[in-house]
N, C-alpha and C positions, 0 to 999 in steps of 0.2 A: 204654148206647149199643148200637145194633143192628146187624150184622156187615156190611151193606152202607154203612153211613157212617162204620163203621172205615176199611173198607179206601179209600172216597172219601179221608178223611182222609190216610192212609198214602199214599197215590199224592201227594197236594197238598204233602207234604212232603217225600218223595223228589225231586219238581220243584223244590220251593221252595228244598234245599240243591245239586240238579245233579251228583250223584252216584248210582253202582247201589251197594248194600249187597251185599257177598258173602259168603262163607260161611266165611271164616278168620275165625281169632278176632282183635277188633282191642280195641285198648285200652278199658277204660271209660272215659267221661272222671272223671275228679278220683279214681278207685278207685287207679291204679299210679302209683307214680312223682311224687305232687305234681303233677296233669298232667305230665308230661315235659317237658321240653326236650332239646332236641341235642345233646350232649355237643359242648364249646366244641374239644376235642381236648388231645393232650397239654400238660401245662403252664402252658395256658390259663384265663382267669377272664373273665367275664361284667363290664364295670365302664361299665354304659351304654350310649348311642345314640351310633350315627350315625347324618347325614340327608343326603339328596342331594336336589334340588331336578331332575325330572323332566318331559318333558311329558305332554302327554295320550296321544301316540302311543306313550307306552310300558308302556301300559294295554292291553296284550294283553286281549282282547275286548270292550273297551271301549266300541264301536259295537254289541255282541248283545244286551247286559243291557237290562232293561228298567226304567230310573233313573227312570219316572214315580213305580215299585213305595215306591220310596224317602221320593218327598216326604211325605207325611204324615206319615211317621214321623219326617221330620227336624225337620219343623214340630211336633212336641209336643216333641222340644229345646227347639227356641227358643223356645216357650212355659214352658219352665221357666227360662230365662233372662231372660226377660222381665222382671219386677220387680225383677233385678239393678242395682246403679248402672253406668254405663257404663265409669267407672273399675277397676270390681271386676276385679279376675283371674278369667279363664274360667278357668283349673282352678291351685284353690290348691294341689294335691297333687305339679305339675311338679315330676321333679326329673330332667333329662336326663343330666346326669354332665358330668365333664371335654371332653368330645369334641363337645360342642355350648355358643354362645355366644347362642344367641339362645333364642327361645323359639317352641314350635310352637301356643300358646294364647293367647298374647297377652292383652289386657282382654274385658271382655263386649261392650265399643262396637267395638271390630272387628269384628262377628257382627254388629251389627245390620244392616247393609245385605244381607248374605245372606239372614239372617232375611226382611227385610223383601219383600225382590224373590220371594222364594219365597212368602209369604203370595200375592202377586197374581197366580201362575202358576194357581191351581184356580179361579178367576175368568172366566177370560179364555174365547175358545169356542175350537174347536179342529175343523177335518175330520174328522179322526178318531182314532185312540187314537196311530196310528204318529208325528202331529203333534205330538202330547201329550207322549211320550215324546221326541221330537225337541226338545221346546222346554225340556225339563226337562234332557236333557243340553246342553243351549244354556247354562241357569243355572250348572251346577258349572264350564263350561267357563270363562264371563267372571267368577264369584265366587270361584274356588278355584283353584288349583295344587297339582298332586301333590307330597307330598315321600315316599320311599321312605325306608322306616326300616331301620338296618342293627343288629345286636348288635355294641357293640365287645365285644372280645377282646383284653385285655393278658395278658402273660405274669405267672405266679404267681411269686412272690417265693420264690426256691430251686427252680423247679422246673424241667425240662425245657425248654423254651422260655423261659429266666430270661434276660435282656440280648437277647432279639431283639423287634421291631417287634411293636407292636400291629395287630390285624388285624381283618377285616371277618367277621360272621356275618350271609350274603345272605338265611339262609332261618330261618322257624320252623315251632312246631306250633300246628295250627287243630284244634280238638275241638269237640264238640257237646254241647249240655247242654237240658234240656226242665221241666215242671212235669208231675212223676207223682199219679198220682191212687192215694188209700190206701182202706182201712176204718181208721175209731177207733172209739172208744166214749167213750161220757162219763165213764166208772167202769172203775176199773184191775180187770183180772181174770189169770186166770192166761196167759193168752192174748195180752190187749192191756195189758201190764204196764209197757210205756215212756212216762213224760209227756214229753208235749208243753207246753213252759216257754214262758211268755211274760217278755220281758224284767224280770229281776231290779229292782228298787228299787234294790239295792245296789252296781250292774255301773256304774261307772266306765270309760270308753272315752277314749282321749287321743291325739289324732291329737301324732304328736311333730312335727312339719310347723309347728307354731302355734308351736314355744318354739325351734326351731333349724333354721333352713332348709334345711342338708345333711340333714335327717332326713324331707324333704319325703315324704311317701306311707305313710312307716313310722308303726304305729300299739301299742301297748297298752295291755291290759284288766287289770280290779283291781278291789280295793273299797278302802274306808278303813279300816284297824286303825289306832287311837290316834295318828291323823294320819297313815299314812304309806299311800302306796299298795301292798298287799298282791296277789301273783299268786292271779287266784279259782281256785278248786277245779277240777281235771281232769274228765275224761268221766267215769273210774273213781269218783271221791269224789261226783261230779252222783248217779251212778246209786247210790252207796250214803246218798243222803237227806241229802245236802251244804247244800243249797239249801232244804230241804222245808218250807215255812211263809213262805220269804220271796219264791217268785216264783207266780203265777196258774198253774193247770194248764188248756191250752187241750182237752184232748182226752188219750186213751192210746192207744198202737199198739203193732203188733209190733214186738219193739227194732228187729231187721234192717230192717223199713220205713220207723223215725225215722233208722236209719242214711244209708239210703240219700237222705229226704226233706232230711237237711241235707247232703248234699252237693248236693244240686241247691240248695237252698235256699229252695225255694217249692214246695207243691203243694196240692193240693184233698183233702179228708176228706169223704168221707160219716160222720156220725156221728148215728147214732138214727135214721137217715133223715135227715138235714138235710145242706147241703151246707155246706163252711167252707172258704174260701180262705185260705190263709195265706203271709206273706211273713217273709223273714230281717229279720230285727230286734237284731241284733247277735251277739258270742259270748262266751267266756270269756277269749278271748286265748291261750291255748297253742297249740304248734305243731300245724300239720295233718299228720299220717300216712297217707299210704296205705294201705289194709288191704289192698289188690293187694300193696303191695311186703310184709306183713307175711306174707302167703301162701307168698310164694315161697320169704323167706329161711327158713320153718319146712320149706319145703320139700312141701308142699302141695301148689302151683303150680306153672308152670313158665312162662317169660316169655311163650311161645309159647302159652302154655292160657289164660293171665286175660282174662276178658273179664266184661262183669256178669252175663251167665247163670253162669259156672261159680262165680265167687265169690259169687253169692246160692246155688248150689247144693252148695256148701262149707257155708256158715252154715248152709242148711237141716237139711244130713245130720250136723251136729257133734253132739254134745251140748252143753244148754245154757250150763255151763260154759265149755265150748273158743269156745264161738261168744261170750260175751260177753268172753272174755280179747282173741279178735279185735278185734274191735269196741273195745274199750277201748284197745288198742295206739294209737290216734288220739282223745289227749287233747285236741284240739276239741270242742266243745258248743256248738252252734247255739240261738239264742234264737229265737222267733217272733213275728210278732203278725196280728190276723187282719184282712184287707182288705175295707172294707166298701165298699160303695157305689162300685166302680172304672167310672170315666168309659166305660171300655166294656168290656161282660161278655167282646164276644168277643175281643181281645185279651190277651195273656200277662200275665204277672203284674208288678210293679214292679220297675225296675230299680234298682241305685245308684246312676242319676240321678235317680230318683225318677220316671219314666215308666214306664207300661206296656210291657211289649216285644212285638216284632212278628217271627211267624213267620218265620225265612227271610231276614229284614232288620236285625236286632236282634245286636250283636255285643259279646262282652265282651273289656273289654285292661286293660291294667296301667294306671293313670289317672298314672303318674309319666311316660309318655311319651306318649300318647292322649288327650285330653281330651274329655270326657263333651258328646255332641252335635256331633263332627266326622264326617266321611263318612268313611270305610275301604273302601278297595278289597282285595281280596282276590286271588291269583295261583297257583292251586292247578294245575298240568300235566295232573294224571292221571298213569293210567298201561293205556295200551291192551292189555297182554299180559294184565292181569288185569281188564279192563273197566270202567274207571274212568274217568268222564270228566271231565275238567279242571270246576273249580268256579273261576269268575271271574267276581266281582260286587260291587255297591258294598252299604255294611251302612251301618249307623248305631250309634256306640260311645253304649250307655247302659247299660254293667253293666262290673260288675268280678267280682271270685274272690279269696278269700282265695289260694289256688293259680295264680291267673293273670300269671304275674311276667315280665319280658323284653320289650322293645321287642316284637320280632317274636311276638307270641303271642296268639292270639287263641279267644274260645269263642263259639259262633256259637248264637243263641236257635233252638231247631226244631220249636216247640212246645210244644203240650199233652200229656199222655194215654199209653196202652199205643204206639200206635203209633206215636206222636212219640219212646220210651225206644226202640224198635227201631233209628229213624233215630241219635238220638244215640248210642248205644251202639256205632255200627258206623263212627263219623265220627273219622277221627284220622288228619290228610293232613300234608305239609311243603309251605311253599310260601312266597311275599314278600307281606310287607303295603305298601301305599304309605296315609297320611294325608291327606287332601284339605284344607290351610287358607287361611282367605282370602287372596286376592291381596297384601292392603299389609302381614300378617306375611310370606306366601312371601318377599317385595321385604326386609323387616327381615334375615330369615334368612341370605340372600346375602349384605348388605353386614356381615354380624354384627352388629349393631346388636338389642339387648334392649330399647328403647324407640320 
């Protein structure tokens, strides 16, 4: 890529998320902290949503954004929706907690009238673009209602805040995540010594959602020993030839680069010269660790230093040893597999709804309160002392995070490439999500009514 359509690039995405990158270190996304959240406050516990049913006016900048950007991307949802029965539940993974009776996803046949009034919008003629955009916020405005998502907050059982009222959590964190581009090779050398695993034969994956519906969203991974479902092998036992004969080697890289390429969980390989796109294709099931937090408590780091230049430049200066201890601290292992023939090159890589995602419009949530293919509004302030300017814009949820947990929480798609990991890497704001769903669940929701 040649340094003048970098830096085009870099501009288009700096616009695309509406934010200036500064020069404090900000979080990496998914490196510190399990993506973070808010600390709930003393005594406090995370035990679900809350929803409030909003209108459009309270969609601070709601009138700027340009919601035409949106439709196409929402129209490949509802193309993956499409061949669903209309009965079917839009998102089987719901599972909102105590503090909500209805449901913010209702069947597939609710969507269709969205769906379908949005197919005949790129149709139609139009004056001119500001028409276009006019007639598009026209659709969300008569096909949807805002519901603003809150984190409940009950008190911990013995602790601190134990017998007082449960409480609202108004805000969360929004982060940025991209598709980095590596070198492999097709032969392990002493250099490019990490395989790239395509899904094991033997990796059993078991949404627990299917056998017990309080377990809606929660999922794990295993194999079969003598009938019984077995925990697979950690990072540490993958990388001491755990697996070795039983799953396809896609490619070999530098570990720290396979590190990095599964936390994002998609990117691009030149290998031999050829180019290889690859996508997440499930894991191993063990817990994800931050190797930011693993930094700090060694004492390494320091909360105020981690960022992904300093922690790839940790790994870099370590000895191999110390840096593979790191690295192994976070017994997750990412599977892959490679993406062939994607309906459009120039578009981002597949979501967990199984779409391509879209620069800038593309957002990942927790799918137990979010359901894959609704619009998301975003309500990010800024902060003008240190030149930040407010991020408020509608996205479209087609991804998820092993790490991405909490009503209020969101990871925003931002690209491709070196200069798309600059933006990501610098993106880590607090702000309010609101959910856009159709009209006759917003109407269910109110009167509490789940049918």
């Amino acid at each position: 890529m040649d340094l003048l359509k970098e830096r085009n690039i870099a501009a288009a995405l700096a616009a695309a998320v509406l934010i200036a990158i500064g020069l404090a270190a900000l979080t990496f996304t998914g490196v510190i902290g399990d993506r973070p959240r808010l600390a709930p406050g003393a005594g406090l516990e995370p035990a679900g949503a809350d929803v409030e049913r909003a209108p459009f006016s309270a969609l601070s900048g709601w009138l700027l954004d340009d919601a035409a950007q949106t439709l196409p991307v929402f129209l490949r949802s509802c193309a993956r929706m499409a061949d669903l029965p209309a009965d079917a539940p839009a998102n089987p993974s719901e599972r909102l907690g105590e503090g909500v009776a209805a449901s913010l996803s209702g069947r597939v046949g609710d969507w269709r009238a969205a769906c379908d009034a949005a197919a005949e919008i790129p149709v139609q003629q139009y004056t001119d673009e500001n028409a276009r955009t006019s007639a598009v916020r026209a659709f969300y405005e008569f096909h949807f209602r805002p519901i603003r998502l809150y984190e409940r907050l009950v008190p911990t059982p013995g602790g601190a805040a134990d017998g007082r009222a449960a409480r609202r959590g108004e805000t969360g964190r929004f982060t940025g995540y991209f598709e980095p581009y590596y070198q492999a090779s097709p032969v392990r050398s002493a250099e490019f010594s990490a395989a790239v695993y395509a899904r094991p034969d033997d990796l059993v994956m078991v949404d627990l959602g299917r056998f017990r519906p309080e377990l809606a969203g929660q999922r794990v991974a295993g194999r079969v020993v003598d009938g019984a479902l077995d925990p697979y092998p950690d990072h540490a036992a993958i990388n001491g030839g755990a697996i070795a004969g039983r799953a396809r080697v896609l490619a070999y890289m530098r570990p720290s680069d396979l590190l990095f390429l599964q936390i994002q969980g998609s990117g691009r390989l030149t290998v031999a010269g050829r180019a290889l796109r690859i996508g997440y294709d499930g894991a191993n099931g063990r817990p994800y660790t931050a190797i930011g937090r693993t930094l700090i408590d060694m004492g390494a780091l320091t909360k105020e230093s981690v960022s992904m230049q300093t922690i790839r430049g940790w790994l870099d200066r370590a000895s191999p040893d110390a840096a593979r201890k790191v690295r192994e601290s976070n017994e997750s292992f990412v599977f892959f597999r490679v993406l062939e023939a994607l309906p459009d090159p120039d578009l981002g890589p597949v979501g967990a709804q199984g779409v391509q995602l879209t620069s800038g419009r593309s957002i990942a949530v927790d799918p137990r309160y979010t359901p894959f293919g609704a619009p998301v509004w975003i309500d990010i302030p800024g902060d003008e002392k240190v030149r930040k300017d407010p991020v408020r814009r509608l996205l479209i949820a087609q991804d998820s995070g092993g790490a991405i947990k909490g009503p209020v929480r969101g990871d925003i798609f931002v690209g491709s490439g070196p200069a798309a990991g600059e933006v990501a890497g610098g993106f880590n704001e607090i702000g309010a999500m609101f959910v856009l769903i159709p009209t006759a669940l917003a109407d269910r929701l109110a009167s509490g009514s789940s049918s």
